[in-house]
C-alpha positions as CSV (number, residue, x, y, z in Angstrom):
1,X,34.9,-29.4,-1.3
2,X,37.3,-30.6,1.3
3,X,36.5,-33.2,3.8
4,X,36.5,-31.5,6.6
5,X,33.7,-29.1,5.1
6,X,32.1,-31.9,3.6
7,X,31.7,-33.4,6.8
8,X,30.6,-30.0,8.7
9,X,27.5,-29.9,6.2
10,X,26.3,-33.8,6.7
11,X,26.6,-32.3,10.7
12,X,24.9,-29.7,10.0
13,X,22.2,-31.5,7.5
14,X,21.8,-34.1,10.2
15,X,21.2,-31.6,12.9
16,X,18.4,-29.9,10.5
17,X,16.8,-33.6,9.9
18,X,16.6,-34.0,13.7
19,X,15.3,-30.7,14.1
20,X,12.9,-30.7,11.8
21,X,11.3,-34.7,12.2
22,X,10.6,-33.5,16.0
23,X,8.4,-31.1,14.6
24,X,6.9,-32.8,12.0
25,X,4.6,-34.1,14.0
26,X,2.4,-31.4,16.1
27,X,1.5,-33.1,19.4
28,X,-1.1,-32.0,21.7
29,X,-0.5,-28.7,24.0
30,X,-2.1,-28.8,27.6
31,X,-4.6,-26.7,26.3
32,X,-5.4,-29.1,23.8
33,X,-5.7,-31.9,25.8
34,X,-8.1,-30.1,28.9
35,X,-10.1,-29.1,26.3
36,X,-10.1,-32.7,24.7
37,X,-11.4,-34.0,28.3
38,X,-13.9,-31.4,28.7
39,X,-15.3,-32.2,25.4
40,X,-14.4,-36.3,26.1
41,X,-17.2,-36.1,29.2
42,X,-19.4,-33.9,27.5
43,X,-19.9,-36.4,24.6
44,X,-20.6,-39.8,27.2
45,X,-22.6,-37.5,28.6
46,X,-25.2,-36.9,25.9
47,X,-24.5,-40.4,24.5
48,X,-25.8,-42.0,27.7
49,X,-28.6,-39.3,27.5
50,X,-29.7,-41.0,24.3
51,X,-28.5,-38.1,22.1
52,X,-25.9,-39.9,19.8
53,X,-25.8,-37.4,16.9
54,X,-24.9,-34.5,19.4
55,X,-22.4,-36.9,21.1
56,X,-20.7,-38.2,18.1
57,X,-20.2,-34.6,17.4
58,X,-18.3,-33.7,21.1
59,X,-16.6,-36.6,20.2
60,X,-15.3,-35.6,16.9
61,X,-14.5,-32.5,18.3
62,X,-12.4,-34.1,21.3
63,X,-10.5,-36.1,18.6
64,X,-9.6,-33.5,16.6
65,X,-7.9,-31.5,19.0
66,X,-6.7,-33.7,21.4
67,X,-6.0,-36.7,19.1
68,X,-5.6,-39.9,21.8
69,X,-6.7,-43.2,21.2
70,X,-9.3,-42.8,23.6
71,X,-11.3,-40.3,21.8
72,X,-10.6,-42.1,18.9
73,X,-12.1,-45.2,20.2
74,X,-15.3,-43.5,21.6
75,X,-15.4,-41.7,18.3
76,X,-15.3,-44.8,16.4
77,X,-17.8,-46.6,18.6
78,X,-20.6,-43.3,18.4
79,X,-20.2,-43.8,14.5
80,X,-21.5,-47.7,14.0
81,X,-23.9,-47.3,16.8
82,X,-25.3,-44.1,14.1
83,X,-25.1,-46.7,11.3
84,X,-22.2,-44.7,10.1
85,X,-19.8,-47.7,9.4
86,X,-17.0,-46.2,6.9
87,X,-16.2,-43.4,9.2
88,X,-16.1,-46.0,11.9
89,X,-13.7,-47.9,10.7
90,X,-11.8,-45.0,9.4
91,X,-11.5,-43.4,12.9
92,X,-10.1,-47.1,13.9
93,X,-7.7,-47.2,11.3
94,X,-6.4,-43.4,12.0
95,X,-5.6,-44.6,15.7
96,X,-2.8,-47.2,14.4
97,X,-1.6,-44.1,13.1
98,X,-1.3,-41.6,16.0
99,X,2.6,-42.0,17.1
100,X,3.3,-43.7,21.0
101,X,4.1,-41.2,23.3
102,X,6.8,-42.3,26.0
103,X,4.1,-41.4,28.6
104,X,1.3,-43.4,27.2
105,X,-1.1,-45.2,29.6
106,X,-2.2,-48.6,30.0
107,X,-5.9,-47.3,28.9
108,X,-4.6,-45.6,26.1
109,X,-2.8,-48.9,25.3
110,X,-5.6,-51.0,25.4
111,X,-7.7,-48.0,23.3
112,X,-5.8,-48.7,20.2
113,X,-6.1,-52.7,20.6
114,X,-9.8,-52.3,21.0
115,X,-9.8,-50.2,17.9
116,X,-8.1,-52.7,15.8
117,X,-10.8,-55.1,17.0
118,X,-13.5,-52.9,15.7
119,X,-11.9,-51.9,12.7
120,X,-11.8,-55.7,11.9
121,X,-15.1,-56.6,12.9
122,X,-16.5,-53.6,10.8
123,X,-14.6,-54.6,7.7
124,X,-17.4,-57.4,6.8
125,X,-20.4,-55.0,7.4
126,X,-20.0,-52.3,5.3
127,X,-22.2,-52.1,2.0
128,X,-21.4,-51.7,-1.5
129,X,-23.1,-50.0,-4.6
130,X,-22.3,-51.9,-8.0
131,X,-23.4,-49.0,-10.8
132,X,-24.0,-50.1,-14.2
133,X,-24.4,-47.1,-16.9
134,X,-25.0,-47.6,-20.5
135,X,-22.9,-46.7,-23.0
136,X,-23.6,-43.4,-24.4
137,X,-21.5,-41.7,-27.2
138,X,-19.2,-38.8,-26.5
139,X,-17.6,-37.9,-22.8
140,X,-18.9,-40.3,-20.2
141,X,-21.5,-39.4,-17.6
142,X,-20.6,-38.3,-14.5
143,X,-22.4,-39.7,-11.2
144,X,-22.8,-38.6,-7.7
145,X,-23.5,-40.9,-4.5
146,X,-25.3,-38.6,-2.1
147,X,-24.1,-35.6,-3.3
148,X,-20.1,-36.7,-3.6
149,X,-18.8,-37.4,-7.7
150,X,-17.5,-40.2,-8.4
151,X,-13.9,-40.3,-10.1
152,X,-14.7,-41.7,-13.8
153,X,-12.4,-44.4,-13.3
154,X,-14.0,-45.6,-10.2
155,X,-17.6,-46.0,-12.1
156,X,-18.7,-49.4,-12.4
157,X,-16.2,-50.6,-9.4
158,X,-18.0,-51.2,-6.3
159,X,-18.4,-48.4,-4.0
160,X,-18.2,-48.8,-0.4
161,X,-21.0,-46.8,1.3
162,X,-23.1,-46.9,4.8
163,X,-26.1,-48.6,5.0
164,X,-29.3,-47.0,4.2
165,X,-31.2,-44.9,1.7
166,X,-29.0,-43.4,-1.3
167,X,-29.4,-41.3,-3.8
168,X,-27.6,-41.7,-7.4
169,X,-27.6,-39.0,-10.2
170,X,-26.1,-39.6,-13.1
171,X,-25.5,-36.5,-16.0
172,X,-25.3,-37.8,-19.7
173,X,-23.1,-35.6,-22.2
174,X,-26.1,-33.9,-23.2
175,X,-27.1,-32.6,-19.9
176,X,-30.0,-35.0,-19.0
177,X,-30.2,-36.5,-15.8
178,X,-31.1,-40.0,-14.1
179,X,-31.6,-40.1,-10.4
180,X,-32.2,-43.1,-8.4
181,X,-33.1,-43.7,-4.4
182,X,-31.5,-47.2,-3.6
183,X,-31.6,-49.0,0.1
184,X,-28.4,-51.0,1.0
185,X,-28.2,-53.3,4.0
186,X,-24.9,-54.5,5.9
187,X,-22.5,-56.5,4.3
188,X,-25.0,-56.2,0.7
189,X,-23.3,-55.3,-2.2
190,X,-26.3,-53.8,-4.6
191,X,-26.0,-53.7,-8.4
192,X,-27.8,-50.8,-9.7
193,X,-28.8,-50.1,-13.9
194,X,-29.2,-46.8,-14.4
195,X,-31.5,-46.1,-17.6
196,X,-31.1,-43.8,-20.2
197,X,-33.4,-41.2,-19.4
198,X,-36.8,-41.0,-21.3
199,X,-37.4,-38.9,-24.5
200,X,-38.1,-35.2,-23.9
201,X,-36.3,-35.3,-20.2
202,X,-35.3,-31.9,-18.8
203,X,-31.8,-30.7,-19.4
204,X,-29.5,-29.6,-16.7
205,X,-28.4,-26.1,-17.1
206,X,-24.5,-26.2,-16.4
207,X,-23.5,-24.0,-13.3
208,X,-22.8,-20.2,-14.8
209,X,-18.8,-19.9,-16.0
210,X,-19.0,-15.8,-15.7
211,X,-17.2,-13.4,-13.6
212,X,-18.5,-13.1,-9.9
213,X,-20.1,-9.8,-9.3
214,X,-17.6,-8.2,-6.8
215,X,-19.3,-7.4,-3.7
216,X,-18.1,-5.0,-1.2
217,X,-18.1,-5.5,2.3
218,X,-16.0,-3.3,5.1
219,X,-12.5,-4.8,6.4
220,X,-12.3,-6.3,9.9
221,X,-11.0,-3.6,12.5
222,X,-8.4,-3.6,14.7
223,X,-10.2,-5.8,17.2
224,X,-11.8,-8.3,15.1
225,X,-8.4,-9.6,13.6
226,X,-7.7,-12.9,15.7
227,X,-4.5,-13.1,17.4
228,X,-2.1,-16.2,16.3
229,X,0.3,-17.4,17.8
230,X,4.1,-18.0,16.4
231,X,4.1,-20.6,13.6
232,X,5.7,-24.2,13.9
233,X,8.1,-22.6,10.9
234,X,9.3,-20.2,13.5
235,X,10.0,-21.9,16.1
236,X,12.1,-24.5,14.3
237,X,13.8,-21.4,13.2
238,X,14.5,-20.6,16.5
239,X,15.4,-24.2,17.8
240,X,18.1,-23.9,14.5
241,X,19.7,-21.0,15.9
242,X,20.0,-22.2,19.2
243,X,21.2,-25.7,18.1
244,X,23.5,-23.6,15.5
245,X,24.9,-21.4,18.4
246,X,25.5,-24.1,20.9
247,X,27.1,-26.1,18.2
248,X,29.7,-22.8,17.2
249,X,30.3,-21.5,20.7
250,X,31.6,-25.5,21.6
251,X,33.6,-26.1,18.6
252,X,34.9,-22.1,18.6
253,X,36.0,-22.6,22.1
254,X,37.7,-25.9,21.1
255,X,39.5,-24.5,18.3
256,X,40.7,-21.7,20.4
257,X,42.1,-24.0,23.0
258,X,43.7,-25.9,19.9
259,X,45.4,-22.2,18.8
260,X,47.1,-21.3,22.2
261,X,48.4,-25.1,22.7
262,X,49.7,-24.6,19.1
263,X,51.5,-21.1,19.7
264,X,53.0,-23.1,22.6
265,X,54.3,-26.1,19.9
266,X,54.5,-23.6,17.0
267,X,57.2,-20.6,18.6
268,X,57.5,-18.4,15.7
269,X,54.8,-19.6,13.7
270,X,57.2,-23.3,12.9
271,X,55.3,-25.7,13.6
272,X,57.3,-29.4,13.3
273,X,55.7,-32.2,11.8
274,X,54.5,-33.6,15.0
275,X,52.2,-30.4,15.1
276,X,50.8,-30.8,12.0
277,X,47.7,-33.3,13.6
278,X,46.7,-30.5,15.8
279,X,47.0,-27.5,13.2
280,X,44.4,-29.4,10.7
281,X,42.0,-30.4,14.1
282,X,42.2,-26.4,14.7
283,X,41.8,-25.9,11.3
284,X,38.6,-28.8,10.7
285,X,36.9,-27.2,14.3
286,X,37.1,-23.8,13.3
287,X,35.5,-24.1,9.6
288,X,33.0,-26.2,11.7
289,X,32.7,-23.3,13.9
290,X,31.8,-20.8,11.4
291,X,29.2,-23.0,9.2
292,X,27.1,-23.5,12.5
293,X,27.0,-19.9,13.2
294,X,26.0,-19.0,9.9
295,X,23.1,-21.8,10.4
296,X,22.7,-20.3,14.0
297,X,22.1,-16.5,12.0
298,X,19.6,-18.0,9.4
299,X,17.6,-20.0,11.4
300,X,17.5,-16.2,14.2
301,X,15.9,-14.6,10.5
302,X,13.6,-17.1,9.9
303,X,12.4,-17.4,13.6
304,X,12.3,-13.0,13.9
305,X,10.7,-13.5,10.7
306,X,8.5,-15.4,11.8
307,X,7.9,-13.3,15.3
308,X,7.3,-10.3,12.9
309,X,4.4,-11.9,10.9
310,X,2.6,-12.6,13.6
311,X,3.0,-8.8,14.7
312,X,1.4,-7.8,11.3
313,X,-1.7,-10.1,12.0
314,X,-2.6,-8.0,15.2
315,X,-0.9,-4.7,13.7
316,X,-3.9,-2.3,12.2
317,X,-1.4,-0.9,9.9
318,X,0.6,-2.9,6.9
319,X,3.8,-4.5,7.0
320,X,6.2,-5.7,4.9
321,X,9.1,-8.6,6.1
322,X,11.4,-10.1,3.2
323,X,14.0,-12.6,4.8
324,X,17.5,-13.0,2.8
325,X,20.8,-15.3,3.1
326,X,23.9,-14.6,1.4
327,X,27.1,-16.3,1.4
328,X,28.2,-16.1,4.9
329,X,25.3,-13.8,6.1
330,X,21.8,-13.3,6.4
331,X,19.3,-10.7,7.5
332,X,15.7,-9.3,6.9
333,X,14.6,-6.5,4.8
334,X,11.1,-4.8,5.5
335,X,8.8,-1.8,5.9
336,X,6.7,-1.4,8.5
């Protein structure tokens, strides 16, 4: 590969990288965010109401679409005041991660320093479990806190849990279970002993391994099939070919110029040695030229292809989109 080539692709591969971290991250629409407010004043509403399960649920739903620190904080503040510490904290610790946008307020600001405070002033409350299982030969039991199994490996370690009443069930090899209702308070880390279970104790039939009866039911019609909108994948597709297009219609352009001041310099096709610079700029721009319109014509099929699939979702009838990419060209194959 020759260096002008070699340095068309790192362009190019740069360009892509650029392209692609913008979207990496999806930020909030304006749709997203009115509803986030909506839901936002909804939830203090309810939480100064007294209703604080309903509220931390508005609140949860406010965070997930509009994803500020604000409704992270209020979020995170509804959860300890339900006793529900580890998703407090977790909310707090999530803010840190939501990036800074260049518009950000001064209360949005001060949202993620108070939510570093309460992450760190949670930290010392929250509970533990200590469970101790005897040994038992074959495979070792398996055990469930509140419904949620345990990784093996993480039996015996303490397990970080909200306070209250917990339930523990523990499965031996040979299907017999222990169960155990255990009350933790703040900051307590509990140690547990699960016993074997007595002589004689029910076994647990394992869950049935066979094939699911197939059942039926009529397909969704026409109107029933939501809409969607064109995927992130697309539209970086589309920002490729316009970045790709821009990029060969400058350096084409440029290269052209270079080829009339050259058939100026050049009569006869002779160039002289003091030509030569600009023949191999001509030369570098044009190869440049034709690699970003070739990444200009894949990113146009991934972005139509994109455009199309989103036609099958609200078509009734079936279609079929295959994109390809060749050397030097690209295109989409389908049936429709």
């Amino acid at each position: 590969m020759t260096s002008s080539r070699r340095r068309a692709w790192i362009w190019v591969g740069a360009v892509s990288l650029a392209l692609w971290s913008s979207i990496g991250v999806a930020q909030p629409t304006a749709g997203d965010l009115e509803t986030a407010r909506a839901l936002y004043k909804q939830g203090k509403e309810l939480r100064d109401a007294g209703k604080t399960r309903e509220a931390r649920d508005k609140f949860k739903a406010a965070h997930a679409v509009g994803q500020t620190p604000i409704t992270g904080l209020e979020l995170a503040r509804t959860h300890a005041a339900l006793g529900e510490i580890v998703e407090a904290r977790e909310v707090c610790l999530g803010i840190a991660r939501i990036p800074v946008a260049s518009d950000e307020t001064d209360r949005s600001a001060a949202a993620r320093t108070e939510a570093a405070q309460l992450a760190e002033s949670l930290k010392p409350r929250i509970p533990a479990l200590l469970i101790r299982i005897p040994t038992v030969l074959g495979p070792p039991p398996s055990v469930a806190i509140d419904g949620r199994a345990i990784p093996a490996a993480a039996v015996g370690e303490p397990r970080k849990v909200n306070p209250g009443a917990h339930e523990i069930v523990v499965t031996f090899p040979d299907g017999t279970q222990s169960r155990q209702q255990v009350e933790v308070k703040e900051a307590e880390t509990k140690e547990v002993v699960i016993p074997l279970p007595p002589p004689g104790a029910p076994v647990v039939a394992p869950p049935a391994t066979g094939p699911v009866p197939y059942q039926p039911y009529p397909p969704p019609t026409y109107r029933e099939r939501p809409s969607r909108g064109l995927p992130s994948w697309a539209w970086a597709g589309f920002a490729l070919a316009g970045t790709g297009a821009l990029a060969g219609s400058i350096t084409g352009l440029m290269a052209i110029s270079k080829s009339k001041d050259l058939e100026t310099a050049c009569p006869d096709r002779k160039c002289t040695p003091e030509s030569y610079n600009d023949l191999d700029t001509g030369r570098r721009l044009g190869n440049i030229s034709n690699v970003a319109w070739s990444i200009a014509a894949v990113g146009l099929v991934i972005g139509g292809a994109g455009w199309l699939s989103t036609q099958k979702a609200s078509s009734p009838g079936q279609a079929r989109v295959t994109p390809w990419v060749g050397l030097g060209s690209a295109g989409m194959e389908g049936a429709f």
